[in-house]
N, C-alpha and C positions, 0 to 999 in steps of 0.2 A: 470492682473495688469502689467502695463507697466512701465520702468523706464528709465529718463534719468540723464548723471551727469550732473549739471549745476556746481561745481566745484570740481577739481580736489585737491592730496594732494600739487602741488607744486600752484594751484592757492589758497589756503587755508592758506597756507603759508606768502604768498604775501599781502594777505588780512588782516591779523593779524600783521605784522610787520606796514604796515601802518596804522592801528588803533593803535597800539603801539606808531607812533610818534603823531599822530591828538591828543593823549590825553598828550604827554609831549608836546608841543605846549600849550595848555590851562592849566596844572596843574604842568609844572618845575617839581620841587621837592616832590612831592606829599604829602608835609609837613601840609595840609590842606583837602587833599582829601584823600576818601578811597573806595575802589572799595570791592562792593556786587555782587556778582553771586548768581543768583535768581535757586533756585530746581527746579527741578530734574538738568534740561540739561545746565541749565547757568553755573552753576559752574564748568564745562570742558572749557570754554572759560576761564571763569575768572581764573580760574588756567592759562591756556595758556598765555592770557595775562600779566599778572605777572611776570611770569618766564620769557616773552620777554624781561619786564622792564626790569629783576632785572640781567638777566645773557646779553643781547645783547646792554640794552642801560645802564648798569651802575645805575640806581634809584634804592637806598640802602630804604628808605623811606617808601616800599608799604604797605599797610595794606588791608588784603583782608579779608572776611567775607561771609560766605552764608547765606539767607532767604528763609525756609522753608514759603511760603504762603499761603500752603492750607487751610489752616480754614479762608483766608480771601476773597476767593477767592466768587464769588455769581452764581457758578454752584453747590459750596461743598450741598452736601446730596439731590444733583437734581439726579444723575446717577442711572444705577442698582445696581454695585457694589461700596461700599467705596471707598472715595479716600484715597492713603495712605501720612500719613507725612513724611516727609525728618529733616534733624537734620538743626537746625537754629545752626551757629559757629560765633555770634560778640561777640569777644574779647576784642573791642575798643569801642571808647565813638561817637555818629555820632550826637554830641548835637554839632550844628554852624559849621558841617564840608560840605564838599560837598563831595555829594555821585555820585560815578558812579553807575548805577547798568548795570548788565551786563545779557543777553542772549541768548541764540543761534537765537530764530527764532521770531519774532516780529509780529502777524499776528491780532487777532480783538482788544487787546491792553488790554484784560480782564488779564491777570497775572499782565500785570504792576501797572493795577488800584489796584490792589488787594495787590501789593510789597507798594504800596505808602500810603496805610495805614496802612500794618503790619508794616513798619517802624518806624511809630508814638511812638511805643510802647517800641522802643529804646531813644528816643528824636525827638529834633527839628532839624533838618539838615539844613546849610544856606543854601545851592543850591544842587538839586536833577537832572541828568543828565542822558539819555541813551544809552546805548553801544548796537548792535544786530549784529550779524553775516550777518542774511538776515533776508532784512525788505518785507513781503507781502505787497505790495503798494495801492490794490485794496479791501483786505478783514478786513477794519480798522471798529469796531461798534464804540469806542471811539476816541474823537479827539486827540490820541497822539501819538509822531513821534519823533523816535531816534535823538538824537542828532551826533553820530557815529556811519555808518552804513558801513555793508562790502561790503554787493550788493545787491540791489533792484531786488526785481520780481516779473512779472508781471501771478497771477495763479488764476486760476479759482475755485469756491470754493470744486469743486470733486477732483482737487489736492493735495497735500500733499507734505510739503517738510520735507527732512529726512535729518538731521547732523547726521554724523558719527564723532565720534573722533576716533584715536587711543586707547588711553586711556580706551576706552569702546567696540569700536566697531573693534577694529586690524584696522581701516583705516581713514585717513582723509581725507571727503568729504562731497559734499551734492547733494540731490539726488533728481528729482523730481518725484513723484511717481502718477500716474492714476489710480485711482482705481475703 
């Protein structure tokens, strides 16, 4: 197995602060929107993201949330071993809000199908939006595609890309892995 960085903690960085402005650009105040980090690995971002708003750009406003999706997901009880669940945390009401959802790695598009129905079962959201770290551009099954994206890339499907956060991993990167 062979690995390369495609980025680094100071290009990570970079990448985050400008997804931080592209969504105050579209949502101001965020007095209507409210940002979901989808489990396991989205809600490292979606943390991240927030604390950008709330300590660098000032937006007192945020409301953030996570979505466990596995029981919506249409691989669950396909595997050998069980999938495990993660803890769903909405606090807030996401009936006529607009939702960001947020996750690290965006690749045949099957978690999001799966985040856009388990939401249902909070309400009716007016506009549903997506955030992704890095968007797999080439290994898409369904037709859907970030709305904010940190960096496109282009991998074949024996590749693997790996987010490290600090927070989890002691470092922040992302790594493309052959295996």
């Amino acid at each position: 197995m062979s690995q390369k960085v495609l980025l680094n903690e100071k290009e990570v960085n970079i990448i985050l602060h400008r997804l931080a402005c592209q969504l105050i650009e579209k949502h101001k105040d965020f007095s209507d929107t409210v940002l979901i980090g989808l489990q396991p690995r989205g809600v490292y971002l979606a943390d991240r993201i927030a604390k950008i708003l709330r300590e660098d750009y000032k937006v007192e406003n945020i409301q953030l949330g996570y979505l466990d999706i596995t029981f919506f997901r249409d691989d669950f009880r396909r595997g050998e071993k069980p999938l495990e669940a993660n803890k769903t945390k909405i606090n807030f009401l996401v009936e006529d809000k607009n939702i960001v959802f947020i996750d690290d790695v965006l690749y045949t598009g099957r978690s999001i199908r799966a985040a856009l129905t388990a939401i249902q079962s909070f309400g009716r959201p007016n506009e549903i939006e997506l955030l992704t770290l890095i968007d797999r551009r080439f290994s898409r099954h369904l037709p859907i595609q970030p709305n904010y994206r940190g960096r496109q890339v282009d991998v074949i499907n024996n590749e693997k890309v790996r987010v490290n956060w600090k927070e989890k991993d002691n470092e922040d990167s992302v790594y493309l892995i052959e295996r």
